[in-house]
N, CA, C and O of each residue as an XYZ file, in Angstrom:
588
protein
N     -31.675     -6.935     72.704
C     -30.752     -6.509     71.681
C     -31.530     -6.354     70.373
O     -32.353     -7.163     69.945
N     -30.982     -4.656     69.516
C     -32.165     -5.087     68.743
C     -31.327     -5.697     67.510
O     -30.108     -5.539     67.430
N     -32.342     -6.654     66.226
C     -31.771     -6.696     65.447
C     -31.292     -6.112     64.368
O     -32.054     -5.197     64.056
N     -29.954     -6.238     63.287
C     -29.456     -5.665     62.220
C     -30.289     -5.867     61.568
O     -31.172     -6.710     61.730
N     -30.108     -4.866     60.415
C     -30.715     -5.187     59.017
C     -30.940     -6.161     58.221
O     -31.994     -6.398     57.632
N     -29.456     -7.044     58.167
C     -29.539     -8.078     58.007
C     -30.025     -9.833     58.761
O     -29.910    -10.986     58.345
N     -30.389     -9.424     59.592
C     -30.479    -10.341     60.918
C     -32.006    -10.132     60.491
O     -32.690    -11.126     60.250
N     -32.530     -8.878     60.399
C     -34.132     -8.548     60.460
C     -34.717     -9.006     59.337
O     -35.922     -9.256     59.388
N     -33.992     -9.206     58.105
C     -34.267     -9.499     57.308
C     -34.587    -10.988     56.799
O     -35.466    -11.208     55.966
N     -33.647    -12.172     57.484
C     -34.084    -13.689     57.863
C     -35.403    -13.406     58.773
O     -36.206    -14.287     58.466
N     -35.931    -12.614     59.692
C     -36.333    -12.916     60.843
C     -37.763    -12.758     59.881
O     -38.472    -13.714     59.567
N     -38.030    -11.236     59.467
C     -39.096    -11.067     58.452
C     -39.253    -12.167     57.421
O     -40.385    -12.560     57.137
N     -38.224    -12.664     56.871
C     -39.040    -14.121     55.583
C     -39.268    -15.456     56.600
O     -39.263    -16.545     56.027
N     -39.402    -15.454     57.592
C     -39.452    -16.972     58.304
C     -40.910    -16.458     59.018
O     -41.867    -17.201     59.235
N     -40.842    -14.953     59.340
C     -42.216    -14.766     59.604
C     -43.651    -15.292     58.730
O     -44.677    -15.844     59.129
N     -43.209    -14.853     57.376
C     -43.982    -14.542     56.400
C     -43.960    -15.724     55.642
O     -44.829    -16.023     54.823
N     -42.724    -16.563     55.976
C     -43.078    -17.831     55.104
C     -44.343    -18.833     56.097
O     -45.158    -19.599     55.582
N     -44.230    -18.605     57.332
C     -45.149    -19.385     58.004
C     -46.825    -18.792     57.446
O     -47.758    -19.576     57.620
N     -47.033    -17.818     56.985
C     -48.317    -17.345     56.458
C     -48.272    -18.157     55.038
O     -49.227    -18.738     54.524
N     -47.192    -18.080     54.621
C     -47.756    -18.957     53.010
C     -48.262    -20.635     53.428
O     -49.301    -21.284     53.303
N     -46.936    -20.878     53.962
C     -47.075    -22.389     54.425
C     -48.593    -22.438     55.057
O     -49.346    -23.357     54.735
N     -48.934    -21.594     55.806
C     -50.644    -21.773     56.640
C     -51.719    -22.006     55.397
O     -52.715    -22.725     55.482
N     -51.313    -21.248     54.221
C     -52.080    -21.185     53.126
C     -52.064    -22.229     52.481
O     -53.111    -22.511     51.899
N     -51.075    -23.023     52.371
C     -50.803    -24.205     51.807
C     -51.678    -25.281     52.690
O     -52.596    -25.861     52.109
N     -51.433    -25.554     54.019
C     -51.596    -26.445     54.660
C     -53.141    -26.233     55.141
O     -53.676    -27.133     55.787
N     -53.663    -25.360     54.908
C     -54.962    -25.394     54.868
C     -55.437    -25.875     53.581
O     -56.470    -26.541     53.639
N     -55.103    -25.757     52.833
C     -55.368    -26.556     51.516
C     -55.281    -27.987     51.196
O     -55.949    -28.677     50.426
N     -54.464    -28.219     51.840
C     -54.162    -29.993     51.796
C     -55.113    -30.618     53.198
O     -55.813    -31.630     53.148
N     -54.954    -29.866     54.233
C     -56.023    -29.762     55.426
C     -57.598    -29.834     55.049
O     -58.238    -30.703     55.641
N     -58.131    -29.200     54.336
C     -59.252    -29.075     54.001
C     -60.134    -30.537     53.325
O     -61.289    -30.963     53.302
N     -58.495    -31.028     52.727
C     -59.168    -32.103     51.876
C     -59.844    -33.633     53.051
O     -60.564    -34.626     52.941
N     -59.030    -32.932     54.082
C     -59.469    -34.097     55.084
C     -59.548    -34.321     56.202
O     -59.335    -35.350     56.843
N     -60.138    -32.501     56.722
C     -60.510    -32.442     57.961
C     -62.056    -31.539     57.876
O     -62.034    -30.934     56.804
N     -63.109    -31.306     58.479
C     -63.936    -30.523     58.496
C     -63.857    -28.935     58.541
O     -62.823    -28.655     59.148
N     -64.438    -27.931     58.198
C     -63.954    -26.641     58.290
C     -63.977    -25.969     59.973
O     -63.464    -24.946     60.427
N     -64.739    -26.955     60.562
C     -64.598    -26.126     62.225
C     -63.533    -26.539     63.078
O     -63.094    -25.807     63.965
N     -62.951    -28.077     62.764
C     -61.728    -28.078     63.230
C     -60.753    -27.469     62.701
O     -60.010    -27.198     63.644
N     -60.300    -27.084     61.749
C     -59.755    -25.453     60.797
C     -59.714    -24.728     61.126
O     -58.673    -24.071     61.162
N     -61.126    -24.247     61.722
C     -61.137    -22.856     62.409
C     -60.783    -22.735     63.416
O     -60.272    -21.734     63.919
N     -61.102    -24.226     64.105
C     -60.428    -23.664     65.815
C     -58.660    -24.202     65.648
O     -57.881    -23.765     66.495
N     -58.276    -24.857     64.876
C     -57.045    -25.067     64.897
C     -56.431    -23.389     64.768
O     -55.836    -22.818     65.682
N     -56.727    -22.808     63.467
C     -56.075    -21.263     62.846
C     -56.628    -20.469     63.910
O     -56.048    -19.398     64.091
N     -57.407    -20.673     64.509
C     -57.704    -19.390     65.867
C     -56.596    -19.435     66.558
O     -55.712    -18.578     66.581
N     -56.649    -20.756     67.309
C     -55.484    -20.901     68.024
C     -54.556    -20.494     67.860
O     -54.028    -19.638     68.570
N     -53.934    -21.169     66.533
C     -52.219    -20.511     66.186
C     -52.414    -19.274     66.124
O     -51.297    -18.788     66.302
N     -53.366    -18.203     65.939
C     -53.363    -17.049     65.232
C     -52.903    -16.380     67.265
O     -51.952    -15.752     67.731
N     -54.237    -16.998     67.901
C     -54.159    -16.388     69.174
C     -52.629    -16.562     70.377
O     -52.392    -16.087     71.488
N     -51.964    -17.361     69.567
C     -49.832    -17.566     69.970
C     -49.815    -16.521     70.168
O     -49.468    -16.246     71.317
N     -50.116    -15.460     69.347
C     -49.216    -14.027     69.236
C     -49.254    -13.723     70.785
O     -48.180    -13.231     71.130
N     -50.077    -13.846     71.745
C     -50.268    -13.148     72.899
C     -49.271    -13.697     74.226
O     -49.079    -13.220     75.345
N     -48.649    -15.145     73.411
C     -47.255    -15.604     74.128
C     -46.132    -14.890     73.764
O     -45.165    -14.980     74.520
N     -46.018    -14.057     72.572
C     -44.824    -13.195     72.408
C     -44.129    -12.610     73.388
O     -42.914    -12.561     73.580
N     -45.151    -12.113     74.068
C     -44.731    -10.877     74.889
C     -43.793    -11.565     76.320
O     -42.696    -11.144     76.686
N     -44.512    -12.621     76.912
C     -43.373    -13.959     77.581
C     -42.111    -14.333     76.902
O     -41.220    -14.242     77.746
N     -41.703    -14.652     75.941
C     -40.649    -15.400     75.297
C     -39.529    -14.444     75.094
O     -39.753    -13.236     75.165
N     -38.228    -14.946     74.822
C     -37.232    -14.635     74.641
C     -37.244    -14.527     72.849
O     -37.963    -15.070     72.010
N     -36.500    -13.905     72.778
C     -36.054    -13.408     71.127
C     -36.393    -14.581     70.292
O     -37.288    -14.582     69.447
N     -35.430    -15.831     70.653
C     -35.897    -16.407     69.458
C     -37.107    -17.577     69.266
O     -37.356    -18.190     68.228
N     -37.831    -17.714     70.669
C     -38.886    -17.883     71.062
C     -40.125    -16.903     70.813
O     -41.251    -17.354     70.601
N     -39.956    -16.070     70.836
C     -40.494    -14.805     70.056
C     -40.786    -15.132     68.667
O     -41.924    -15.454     68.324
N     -39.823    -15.065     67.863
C     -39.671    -15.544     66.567
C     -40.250    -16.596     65.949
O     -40.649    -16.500     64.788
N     -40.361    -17.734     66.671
C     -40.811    -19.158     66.803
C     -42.747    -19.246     66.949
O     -43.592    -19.958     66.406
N     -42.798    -18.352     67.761
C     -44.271    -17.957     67.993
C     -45.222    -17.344     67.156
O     -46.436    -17.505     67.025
N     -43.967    -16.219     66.336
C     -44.798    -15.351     65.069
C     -44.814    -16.038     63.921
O     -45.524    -15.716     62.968
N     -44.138    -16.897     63.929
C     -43.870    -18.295     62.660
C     -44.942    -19.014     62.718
O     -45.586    -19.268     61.699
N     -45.283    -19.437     63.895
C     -46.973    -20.590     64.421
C     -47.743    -19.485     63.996
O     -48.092    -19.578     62.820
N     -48.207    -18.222     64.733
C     -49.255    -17.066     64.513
C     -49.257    -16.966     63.025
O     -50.247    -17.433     62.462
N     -48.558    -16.573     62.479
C     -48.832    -16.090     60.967
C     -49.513    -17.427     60.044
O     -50.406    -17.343     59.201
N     -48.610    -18.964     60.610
C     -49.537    -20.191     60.015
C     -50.636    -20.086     60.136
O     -51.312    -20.075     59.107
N     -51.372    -19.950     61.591
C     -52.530    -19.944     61.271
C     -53.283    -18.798     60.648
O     -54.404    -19.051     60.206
N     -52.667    -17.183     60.525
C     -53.051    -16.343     59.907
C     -53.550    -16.849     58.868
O     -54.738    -16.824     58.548
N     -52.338    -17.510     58.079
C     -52.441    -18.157     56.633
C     -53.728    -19.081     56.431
O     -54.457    -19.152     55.442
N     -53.810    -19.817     57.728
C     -54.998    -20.983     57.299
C     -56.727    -20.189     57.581
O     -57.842    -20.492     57.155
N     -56.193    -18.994     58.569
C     -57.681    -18.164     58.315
C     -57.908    -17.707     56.999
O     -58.902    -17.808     56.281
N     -56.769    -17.168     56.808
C     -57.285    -16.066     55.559
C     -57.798    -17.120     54.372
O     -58.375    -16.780     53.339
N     -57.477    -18.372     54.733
C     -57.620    -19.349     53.294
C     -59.240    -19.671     53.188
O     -59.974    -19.731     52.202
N     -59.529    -19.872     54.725
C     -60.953    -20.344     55.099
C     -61.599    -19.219     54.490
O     -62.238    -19.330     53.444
N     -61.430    -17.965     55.211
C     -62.317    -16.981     54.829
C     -62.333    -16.692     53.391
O     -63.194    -15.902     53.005
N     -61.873    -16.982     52.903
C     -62.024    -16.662     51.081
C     -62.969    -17.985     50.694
O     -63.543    -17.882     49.610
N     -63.219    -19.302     51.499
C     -64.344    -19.873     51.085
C     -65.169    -19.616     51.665
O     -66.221    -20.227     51.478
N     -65.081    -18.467     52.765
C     -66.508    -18.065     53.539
C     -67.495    -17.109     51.958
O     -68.552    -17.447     51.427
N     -66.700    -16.057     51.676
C     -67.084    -15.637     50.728
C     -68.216    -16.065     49.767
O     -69.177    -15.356     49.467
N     -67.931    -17.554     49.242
C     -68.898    -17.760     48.650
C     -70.210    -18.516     49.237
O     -71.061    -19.093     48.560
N     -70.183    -18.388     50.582
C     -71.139    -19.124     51.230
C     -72.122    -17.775     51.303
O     -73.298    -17.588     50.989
N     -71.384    -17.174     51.702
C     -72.372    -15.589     51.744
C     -73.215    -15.628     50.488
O     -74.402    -15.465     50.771
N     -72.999    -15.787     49.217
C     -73.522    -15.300     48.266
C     -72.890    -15.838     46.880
O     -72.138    -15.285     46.078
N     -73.629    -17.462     46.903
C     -73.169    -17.837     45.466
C     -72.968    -17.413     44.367
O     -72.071    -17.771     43.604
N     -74.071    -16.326     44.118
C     -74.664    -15.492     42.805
C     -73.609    -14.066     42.964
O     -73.158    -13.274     42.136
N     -73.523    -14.153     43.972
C     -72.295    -12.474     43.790
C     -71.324    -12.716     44.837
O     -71.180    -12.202     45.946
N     -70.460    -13.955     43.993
C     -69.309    -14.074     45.435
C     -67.969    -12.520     45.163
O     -67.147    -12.029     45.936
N     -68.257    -12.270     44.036
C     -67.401    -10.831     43.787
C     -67.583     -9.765     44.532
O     -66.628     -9.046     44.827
N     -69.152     -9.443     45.049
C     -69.664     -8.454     45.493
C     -69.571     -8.849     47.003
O     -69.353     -7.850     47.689
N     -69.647     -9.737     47.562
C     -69.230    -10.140     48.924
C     -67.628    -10.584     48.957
O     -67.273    -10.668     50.133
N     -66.906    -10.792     48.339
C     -65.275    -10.603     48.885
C     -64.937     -9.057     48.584
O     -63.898     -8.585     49.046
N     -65.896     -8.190     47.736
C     -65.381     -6.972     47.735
C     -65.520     -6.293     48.882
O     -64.603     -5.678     49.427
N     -66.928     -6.395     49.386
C     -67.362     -5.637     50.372
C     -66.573     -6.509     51.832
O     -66.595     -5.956     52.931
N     -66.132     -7.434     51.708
C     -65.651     -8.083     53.116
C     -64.314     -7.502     52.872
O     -63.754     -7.028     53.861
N     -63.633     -7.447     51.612
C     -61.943     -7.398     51.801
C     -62.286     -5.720     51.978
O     -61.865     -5.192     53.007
N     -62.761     -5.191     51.359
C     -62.829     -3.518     51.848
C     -62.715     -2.955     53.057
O     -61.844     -2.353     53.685
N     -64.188     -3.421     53.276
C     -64.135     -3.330     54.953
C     -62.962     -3.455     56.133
O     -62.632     -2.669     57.021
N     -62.407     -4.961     55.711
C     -61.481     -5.376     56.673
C     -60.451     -4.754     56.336
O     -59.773     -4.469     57.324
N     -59.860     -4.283     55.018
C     -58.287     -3.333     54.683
C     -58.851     -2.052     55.157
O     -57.952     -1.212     55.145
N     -60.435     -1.352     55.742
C     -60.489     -0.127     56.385
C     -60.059     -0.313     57.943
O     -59.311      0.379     58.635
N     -60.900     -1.658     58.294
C     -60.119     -2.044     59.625
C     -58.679     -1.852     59.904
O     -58.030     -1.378     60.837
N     -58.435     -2.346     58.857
C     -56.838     -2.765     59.169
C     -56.174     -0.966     58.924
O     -55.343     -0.463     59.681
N     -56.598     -0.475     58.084
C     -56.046      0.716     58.364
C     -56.570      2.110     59.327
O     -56.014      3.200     59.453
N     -57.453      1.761     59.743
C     -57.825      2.221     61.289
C     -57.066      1.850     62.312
O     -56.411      2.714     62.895
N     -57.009      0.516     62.718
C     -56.252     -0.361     63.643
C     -54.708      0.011     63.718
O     -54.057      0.147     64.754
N     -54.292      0.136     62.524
C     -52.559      0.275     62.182
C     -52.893      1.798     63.506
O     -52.804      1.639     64.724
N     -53.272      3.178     62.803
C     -53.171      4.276     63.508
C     -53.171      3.799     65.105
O     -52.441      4.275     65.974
N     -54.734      2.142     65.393
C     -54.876      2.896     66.773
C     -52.794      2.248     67.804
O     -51.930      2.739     68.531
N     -53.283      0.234     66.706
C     -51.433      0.120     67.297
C     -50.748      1.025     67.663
O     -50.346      1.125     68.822
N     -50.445      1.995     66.572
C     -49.416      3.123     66.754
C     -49.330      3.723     67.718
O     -48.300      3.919     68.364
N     -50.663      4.188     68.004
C     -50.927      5.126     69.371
C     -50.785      3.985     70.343
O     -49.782      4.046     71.054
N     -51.453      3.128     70.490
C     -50.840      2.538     71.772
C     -50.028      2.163     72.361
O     -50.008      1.926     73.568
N     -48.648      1.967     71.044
C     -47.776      1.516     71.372
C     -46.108      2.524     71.536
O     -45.056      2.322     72.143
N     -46.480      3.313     70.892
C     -46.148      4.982     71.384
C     -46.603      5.373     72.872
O     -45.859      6.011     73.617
N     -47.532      5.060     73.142
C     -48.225      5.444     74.550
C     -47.437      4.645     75.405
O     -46.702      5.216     76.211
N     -47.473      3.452     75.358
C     -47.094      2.384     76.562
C     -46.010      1.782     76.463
O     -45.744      0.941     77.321
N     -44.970      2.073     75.261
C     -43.924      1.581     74.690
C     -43.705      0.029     74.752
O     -42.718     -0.551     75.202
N     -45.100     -0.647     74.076
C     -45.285     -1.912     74.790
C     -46.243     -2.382     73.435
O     -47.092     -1.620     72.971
N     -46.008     -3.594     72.939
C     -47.067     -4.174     71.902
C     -47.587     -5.162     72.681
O     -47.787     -6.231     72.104
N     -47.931     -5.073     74.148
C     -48.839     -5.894     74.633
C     -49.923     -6.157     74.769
O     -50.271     -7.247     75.222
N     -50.969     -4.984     74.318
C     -51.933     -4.228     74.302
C     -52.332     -5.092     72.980
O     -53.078     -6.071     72.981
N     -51.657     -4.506     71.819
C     -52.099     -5.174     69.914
C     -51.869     -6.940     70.361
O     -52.894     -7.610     70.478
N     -50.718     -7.508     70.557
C     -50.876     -8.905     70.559
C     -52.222     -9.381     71.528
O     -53.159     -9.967     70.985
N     -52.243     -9.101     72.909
C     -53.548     -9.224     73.772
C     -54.810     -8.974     73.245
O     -55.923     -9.340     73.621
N     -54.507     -8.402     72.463
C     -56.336     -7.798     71.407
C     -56.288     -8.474     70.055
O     -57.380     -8.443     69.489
N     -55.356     -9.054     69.406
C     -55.581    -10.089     68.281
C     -55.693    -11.492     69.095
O     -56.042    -12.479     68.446
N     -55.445    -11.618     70.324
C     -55.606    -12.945     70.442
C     -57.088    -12.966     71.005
O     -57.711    -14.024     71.084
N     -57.648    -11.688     71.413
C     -58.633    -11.810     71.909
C     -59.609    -11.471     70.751
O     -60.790    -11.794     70.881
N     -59.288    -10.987     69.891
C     -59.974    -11.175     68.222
C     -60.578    -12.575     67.582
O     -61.576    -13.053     67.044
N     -59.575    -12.805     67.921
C     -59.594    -14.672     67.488
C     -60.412    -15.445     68.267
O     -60.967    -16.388     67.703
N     -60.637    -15.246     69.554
C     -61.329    -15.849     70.582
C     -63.676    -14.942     70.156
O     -64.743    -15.450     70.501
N     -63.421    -13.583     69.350
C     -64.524    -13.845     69.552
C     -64.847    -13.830     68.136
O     -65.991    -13.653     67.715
N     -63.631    -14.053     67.268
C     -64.320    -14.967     65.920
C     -64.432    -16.183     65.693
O     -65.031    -16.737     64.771
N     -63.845    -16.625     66.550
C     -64.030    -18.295     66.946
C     -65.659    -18.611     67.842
O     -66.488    -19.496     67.633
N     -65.657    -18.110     68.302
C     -67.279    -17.666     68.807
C     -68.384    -17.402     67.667
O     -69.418    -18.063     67.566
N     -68.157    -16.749     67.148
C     -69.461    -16.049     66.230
C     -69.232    -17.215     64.632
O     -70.086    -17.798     63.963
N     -67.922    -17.174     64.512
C     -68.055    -18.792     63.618
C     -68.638    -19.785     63.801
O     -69.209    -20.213     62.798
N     -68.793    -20.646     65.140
C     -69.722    -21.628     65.911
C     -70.623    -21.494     65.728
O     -71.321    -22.388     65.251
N     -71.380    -19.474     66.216
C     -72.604    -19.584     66.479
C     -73.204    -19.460     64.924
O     -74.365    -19.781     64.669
N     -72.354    -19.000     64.000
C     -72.902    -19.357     62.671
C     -73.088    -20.301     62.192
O     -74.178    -20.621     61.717
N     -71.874    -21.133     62.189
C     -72.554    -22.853     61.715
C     -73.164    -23.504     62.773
O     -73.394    -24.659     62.414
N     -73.435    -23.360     63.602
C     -74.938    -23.780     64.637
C     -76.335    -23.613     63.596
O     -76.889    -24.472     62.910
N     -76.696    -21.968     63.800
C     -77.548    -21.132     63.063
C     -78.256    -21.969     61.890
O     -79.443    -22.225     61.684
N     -76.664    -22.417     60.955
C     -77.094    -22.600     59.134
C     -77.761    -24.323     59.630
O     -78.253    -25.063     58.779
């Protein structure tokens, strides 16, 4: 059943409040956990999304609420990745990282579209962000190994 306008409209701020709250709680998180248990915690939640496609509506809902938390607690990390890159020009490395990734993201939007036009199915985009997460959770490791 799909939802009303108004129905869609609770469903969208409970989404989106779980991304602030991730932002928050990585913040209070930070003060007293290490940054790799962080990362694999926000992978995880981020990689939920790929239970969507199993769940019922408001299990559905419940799932994109966890996913977007940890969205929230990545995106928090990665803005202190920033200055690890480059103490002396942390401006010039969140420019060139947030650039990049809003070209991603607006590449990606087109390819979603097409795929999900194609297969009338967002199983494809959730299955490929969770599998996103799985090989930035990888290459995060093998970076703080590396340093």
């Amino acid at each position: 059943m799909a939802a009303g306008s108004g129905e869609l409209r609770w469903i969208l701020t409970l989404i989106y409040l779980g991304l602030d709250l991730g932002y928050l709680a990585f913040g209070f998180a930070s003060l007293r956990f290490g940054r790799v248990a962080l990362f694999t915690v926000a992978s995880l939640l981020v990689a939920v999304a790929a239970l969507v496609l199993l769940a019922d509506r408001e299990r559905m809902i419940a799932l994109l609420v966890v996913s977007n938390f940890g969205v929230g607690m990545w995106m928090s990390q990665y803005l202190t990745f920033t200055q690890e890159i480059s103490k002396t020009a942390v401006s010039t490395a969140m420019g060139l990282l947030g650039g990049t990734g809003s070209l991603a993201g607006a590449i990606l939007m087109y390819v979603v579209g097409a795929v999900t036009q194609r297969t009338h199915s967002f199983t494809g985009p959730f299955v490929a962000v969770a599998a996103m997460m799985l090989i930035a959770w990888i290459a995060g490791r093998v970076a703080v190994r590396s340093s």
